[in-house]
C-alpha positions in Angstrom: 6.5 -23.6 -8.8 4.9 -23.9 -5.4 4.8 -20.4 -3.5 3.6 -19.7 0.4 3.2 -16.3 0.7 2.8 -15.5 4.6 0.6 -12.4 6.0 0.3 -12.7 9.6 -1.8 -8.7 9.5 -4.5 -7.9 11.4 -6.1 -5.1 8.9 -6.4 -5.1 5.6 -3.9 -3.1 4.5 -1.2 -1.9 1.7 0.7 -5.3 3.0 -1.9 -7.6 3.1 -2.9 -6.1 -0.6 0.5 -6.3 -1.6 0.9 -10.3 -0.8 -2.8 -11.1 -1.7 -2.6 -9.5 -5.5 0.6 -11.2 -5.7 -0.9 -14.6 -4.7 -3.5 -14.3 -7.3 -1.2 -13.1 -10.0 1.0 -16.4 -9.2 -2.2 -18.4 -8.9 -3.9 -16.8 -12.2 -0.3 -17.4 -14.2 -0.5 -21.5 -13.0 1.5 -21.3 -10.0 0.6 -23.1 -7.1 0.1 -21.1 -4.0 -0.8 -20.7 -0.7 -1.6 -17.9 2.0 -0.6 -18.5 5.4 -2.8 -15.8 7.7 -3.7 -15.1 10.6 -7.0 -16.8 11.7 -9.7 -14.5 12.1 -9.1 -11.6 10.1 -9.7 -10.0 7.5 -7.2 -10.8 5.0 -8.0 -14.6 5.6 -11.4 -13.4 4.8 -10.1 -11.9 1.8 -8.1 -14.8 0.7 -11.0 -16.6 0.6 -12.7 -14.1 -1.1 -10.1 -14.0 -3.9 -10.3 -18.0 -4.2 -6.9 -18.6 -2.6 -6.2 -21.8 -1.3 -5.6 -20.7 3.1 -3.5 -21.8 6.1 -4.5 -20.3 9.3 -2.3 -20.3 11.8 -1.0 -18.0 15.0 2.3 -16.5 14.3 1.7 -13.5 16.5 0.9 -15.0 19.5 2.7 -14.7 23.0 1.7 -18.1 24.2 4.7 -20.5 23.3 2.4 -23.5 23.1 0.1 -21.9 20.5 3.0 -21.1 18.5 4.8 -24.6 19.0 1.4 -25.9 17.7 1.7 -23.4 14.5 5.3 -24.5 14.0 3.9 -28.2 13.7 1.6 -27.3 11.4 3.6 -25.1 9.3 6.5 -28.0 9.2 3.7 -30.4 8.1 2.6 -28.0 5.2 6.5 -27.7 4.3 6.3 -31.9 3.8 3.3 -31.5 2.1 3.0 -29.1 0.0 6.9 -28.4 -0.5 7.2 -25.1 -1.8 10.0 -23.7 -3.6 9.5 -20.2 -2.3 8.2 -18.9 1.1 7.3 -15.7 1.8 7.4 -13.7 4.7 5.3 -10.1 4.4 5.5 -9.5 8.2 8.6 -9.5 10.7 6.5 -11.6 13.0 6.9 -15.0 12.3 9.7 -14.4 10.0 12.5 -16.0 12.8 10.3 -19.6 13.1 10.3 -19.6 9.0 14.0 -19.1 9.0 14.3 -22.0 12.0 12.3 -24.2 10.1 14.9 -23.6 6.7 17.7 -24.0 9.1 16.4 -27.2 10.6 16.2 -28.8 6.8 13.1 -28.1 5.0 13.7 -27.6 1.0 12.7 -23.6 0.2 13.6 -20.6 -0.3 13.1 -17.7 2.0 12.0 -13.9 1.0 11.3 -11.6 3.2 9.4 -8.6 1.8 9.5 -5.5 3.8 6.1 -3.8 3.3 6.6 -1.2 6.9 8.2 2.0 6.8 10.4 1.4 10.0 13.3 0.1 9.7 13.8 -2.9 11.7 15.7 -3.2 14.3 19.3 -3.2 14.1 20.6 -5.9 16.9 22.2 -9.0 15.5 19.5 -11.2 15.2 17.8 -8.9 13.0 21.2 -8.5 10.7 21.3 -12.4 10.7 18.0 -12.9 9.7 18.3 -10.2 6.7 21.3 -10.9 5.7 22.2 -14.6 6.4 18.9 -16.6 7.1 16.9 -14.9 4.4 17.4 -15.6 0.4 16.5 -12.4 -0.8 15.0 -9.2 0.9 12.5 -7.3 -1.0 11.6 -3.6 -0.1 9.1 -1.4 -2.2 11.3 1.9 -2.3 14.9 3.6 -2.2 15.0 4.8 1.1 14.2 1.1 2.4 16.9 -0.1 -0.3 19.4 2.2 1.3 18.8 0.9 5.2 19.1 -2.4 4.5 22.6 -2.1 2.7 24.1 0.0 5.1 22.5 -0.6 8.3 21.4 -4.3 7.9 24.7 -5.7 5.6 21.9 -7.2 3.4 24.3 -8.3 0.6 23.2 -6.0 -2.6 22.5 -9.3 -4.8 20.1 -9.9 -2.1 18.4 -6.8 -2.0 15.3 -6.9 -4.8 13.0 -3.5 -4.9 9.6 -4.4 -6.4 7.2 -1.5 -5.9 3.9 -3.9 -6.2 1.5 -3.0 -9.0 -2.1 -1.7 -9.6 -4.8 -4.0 -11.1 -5.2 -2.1 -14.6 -8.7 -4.2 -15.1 -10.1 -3.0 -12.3 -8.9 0.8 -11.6 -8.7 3.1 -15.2 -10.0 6.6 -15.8 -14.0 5.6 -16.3 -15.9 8.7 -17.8 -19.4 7.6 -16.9 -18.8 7.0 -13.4 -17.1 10.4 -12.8 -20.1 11.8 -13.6 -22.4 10.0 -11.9 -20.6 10.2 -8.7 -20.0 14.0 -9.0 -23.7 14.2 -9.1 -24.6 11.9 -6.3 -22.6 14.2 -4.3 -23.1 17.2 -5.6 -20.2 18.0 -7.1 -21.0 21.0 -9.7 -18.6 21.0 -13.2 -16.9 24.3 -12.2 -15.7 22.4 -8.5 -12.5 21.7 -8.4 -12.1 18.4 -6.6 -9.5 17.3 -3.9 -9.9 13.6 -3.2 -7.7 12.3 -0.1 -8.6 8.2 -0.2 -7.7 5.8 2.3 -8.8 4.1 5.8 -9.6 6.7 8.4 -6.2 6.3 10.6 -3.9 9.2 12.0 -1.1 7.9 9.1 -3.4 8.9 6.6 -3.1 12.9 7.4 -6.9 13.9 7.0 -6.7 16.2 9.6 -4.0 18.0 8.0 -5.6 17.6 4.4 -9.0 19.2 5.8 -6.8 22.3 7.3 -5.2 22.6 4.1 -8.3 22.3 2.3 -9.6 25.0 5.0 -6.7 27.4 4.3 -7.2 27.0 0.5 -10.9 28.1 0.6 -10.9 30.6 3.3 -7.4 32.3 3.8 -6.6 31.8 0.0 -9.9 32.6 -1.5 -10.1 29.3 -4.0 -14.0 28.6 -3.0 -14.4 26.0 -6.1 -12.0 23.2 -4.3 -14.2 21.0 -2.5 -12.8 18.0 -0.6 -13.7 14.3 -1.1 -13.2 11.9 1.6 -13.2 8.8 0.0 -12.4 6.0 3.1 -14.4 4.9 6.2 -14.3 4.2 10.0 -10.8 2.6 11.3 -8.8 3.9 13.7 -10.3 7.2 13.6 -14.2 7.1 13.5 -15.9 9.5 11.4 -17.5 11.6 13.8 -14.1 12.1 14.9 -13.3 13.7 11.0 -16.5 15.5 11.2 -15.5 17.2 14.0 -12.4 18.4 12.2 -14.7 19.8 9.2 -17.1 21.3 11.7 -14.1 22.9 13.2 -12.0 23.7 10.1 -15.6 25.0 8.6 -15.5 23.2 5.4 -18.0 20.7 6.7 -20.6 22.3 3.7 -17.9 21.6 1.0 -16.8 18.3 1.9 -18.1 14.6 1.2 -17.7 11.9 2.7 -17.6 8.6 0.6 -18.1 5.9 3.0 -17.7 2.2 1.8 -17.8 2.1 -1.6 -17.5 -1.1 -4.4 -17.0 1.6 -7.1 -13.9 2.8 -6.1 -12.7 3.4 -9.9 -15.7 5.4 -10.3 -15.4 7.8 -6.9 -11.7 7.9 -8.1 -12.6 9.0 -11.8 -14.8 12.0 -9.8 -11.7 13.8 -8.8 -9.7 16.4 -10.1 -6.4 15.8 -8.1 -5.4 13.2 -5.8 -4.3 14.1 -2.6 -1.4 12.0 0.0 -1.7 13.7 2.9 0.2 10.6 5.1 2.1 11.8 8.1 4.5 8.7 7.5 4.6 5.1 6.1 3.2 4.5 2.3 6.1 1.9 2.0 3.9 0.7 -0.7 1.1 3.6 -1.6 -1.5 1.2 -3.0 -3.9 4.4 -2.9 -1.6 6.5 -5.0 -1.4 3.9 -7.6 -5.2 3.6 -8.1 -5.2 7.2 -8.6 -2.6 7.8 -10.6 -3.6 4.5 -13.5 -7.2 6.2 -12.9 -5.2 9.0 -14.8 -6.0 11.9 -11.9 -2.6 13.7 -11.1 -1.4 13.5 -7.6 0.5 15.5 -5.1 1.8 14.3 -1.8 3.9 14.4 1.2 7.5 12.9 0.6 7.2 9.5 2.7 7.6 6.5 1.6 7.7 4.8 -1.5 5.9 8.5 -2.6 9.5 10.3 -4.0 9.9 7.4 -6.2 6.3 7.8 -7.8 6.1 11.4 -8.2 8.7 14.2 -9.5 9.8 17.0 -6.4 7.3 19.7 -7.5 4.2 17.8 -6.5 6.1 16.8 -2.7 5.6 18.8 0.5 6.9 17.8 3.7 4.1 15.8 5.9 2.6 17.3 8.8 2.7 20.4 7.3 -0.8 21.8 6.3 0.2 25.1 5.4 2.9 23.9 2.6 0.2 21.5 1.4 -2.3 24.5 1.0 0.1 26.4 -1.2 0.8 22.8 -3.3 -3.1 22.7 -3.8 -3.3 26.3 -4.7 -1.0 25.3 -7.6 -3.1 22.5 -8.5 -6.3 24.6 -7.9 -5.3 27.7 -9.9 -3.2 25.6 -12.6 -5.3 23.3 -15.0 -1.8 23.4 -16.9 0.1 22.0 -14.0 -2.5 19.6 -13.2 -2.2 18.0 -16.2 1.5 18.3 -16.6 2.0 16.0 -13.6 -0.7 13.7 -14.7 1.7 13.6 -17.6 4.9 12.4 -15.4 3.2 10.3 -13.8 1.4 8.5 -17.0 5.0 7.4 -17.6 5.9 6.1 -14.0 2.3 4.1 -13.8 2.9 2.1 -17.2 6.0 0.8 -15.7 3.6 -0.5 -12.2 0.5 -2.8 -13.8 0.1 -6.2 -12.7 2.0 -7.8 -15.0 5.2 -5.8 -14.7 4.8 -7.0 -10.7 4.4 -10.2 -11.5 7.1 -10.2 -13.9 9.8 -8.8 -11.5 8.7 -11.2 -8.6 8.9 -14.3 -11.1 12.5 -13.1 -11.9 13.7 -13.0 -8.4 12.2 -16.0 -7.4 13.4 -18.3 -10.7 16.8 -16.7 -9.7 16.8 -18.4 -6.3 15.5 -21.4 -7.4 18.5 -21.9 -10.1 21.1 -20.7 -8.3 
């Protein structure tokens, strides 16, 4: 079959990933597929990248002739190309797709919901969801829930695929744990907290480096060190240094930086750590560190309840309940590796193939209906 998957993002992030894996799991199974992005950014840079065959066009724009020329263009890739599927990862843009099904063209329309907040519940918004749009995808049960009672998305409508993690590219890798605990000194006793993800407000480092703080200096646990594995974003890193300096952990932390050998500084750890204040509608962080075998405990947002069992959850924002989580973890080798256990189980249900598999049932099931 023919699939357009649409990600009108800006960043790179969990729904750009989500969309992009998925076009080159289509593409790598003989699908024929094509990414509609936004021009200029970095997931059109990754597309290409990733060997995808690209559209660029402006679907966020506020200037109606820019998007009355992206509407030509997209109706002239619908003629030519003539996909069965289309698929809309972002909200904006999602109306001119479901004008351009209206007005005739041939496809399907999917709508995958990779944000946290709930869309707006006015009546274009039901119609689109629950009239305009084939199927709705969401990545979690809370998401799930909304959309059936809020929205009136009809439940055979309603699909939840969780995404998957590359299994190839992210496994436990013995070698490069070591190696990267020596490169940043890391000693064999350390016990050691990773948090990994884009420096951004979402991501909670703040709150992880207090309750990394409290852990070492209130609770008296000096072998957990912290391991910032992410970069500049929204926050810049002199802005998280200034948090260790003033948390005084600044001598017990690293800070990873970019990295290509993300399986390796993941392999390093000794417990992963969600700190996120919200979002992680699709966690692609957690998944990497859970298939790299390191048990995980996070905040309850998201997609997160559905990945890990109630004792590894704390509420988000809340740097003192995380402390006493990672005391657990800390004190407990036992309980580290129990949850690693759990969540063994839930990861060998999320590899590439089981994401691929789900999506290819959803989208035969519109196309032979």
């Amino acid at each position: 079959m023919n699939v357009v998957q649409v990600i009108n993002v800006r960043w790179y992030n969990a729904t750009a990933w989500y969309a992009l894996y998925l076009g080159r799991l289509l593409r790598d199974a003989g699908h024929g597929v094509l990414m509609v992005v936004q021009p200029g950014t970095e997931p059109e840079r990754k597309a290409h990248e990733f060997g995808l065959p690209v559209l660029s066009l402006d679907l966020n724009s506020n200037n109606p002739l820019t998007l009355l020329r992206s509407a030509r263009q997209a109706a002239r890739m619908l003629r030519e190309f003539r996909p069965q599927i289309v698929n809309c990862h972002r909200g904006e843009g999602f109306f001119l797709w479901a004008l351009l099904k209206r007005f005739g063209h041939d496809f399907k329309l999917v709508r995958t919901r990779g944000d946290q907040r709930p869309p707006r519940h006015d009546a274009l918004n039901r119609w689109l969801h629950a009239e305009a749009a084939d199927a709705v995808v969401v990545t979690n049960k809370a998401m799930a829930r909304h959309f059936l009672t809020r929205m009136k998305t009809p439940e055979r409508a309603l699909w939840i695929i969780p995404g998957g993690v590359d299994t190839e590219a992210f496994r436990f890798d013995p070698e490069g744990r070591d190696r990267v605990r020596r490169e940043f000194g890391f000693a064999p006793s350390d016990v050691v907290l990773g948090l990994v993800g884009r420096f951004d407000r979402v991501k909670g480092q703040k709150e992880c480096i207090e309750a990394v703080s409290l852990l070492r200096g209130e609770m008296g646990l000096s072998q957990a060190r912290l391991f910032l594995i992410g970069f500049d974003s929204a926050t810049r890193t002199r802005e998280v240094t200034d948090w260790l300096d003033r948390y005084g952990i600044a001598d017990s932390t690293r800070i990873s930086g970019r990295r290509e050998d993300i399986s390796a500084c993941l392999s390093a750890l000794d417990l992963g750590v969600v700190a996120s204040l919200w979002s992680e509608t699709i966690a692609r962080a957690a998944l990497e560190i859970m298939v790299s075998g390191r048990p995980l405990v996070s905040t309850d947002v998201g997609v997160m309840p559905d990945l890990v069992s109630r004792r590894a959850l704390v509420s988000p924002g809340d740097p003192r309940a995380l402390a006493l989580k990672l005391r657990e973890a800390v004190e407990s080798p036992t309980f580290r590796e129990s949850l690693a256990a759990e969540q063994r189980l839930v990861i060998s249900q999320l590899s590439g193939r089981d994401f691929l598999t789900r999506t290819l049932s959803l989208y035969q099931g519109l196309i032979s209906a």
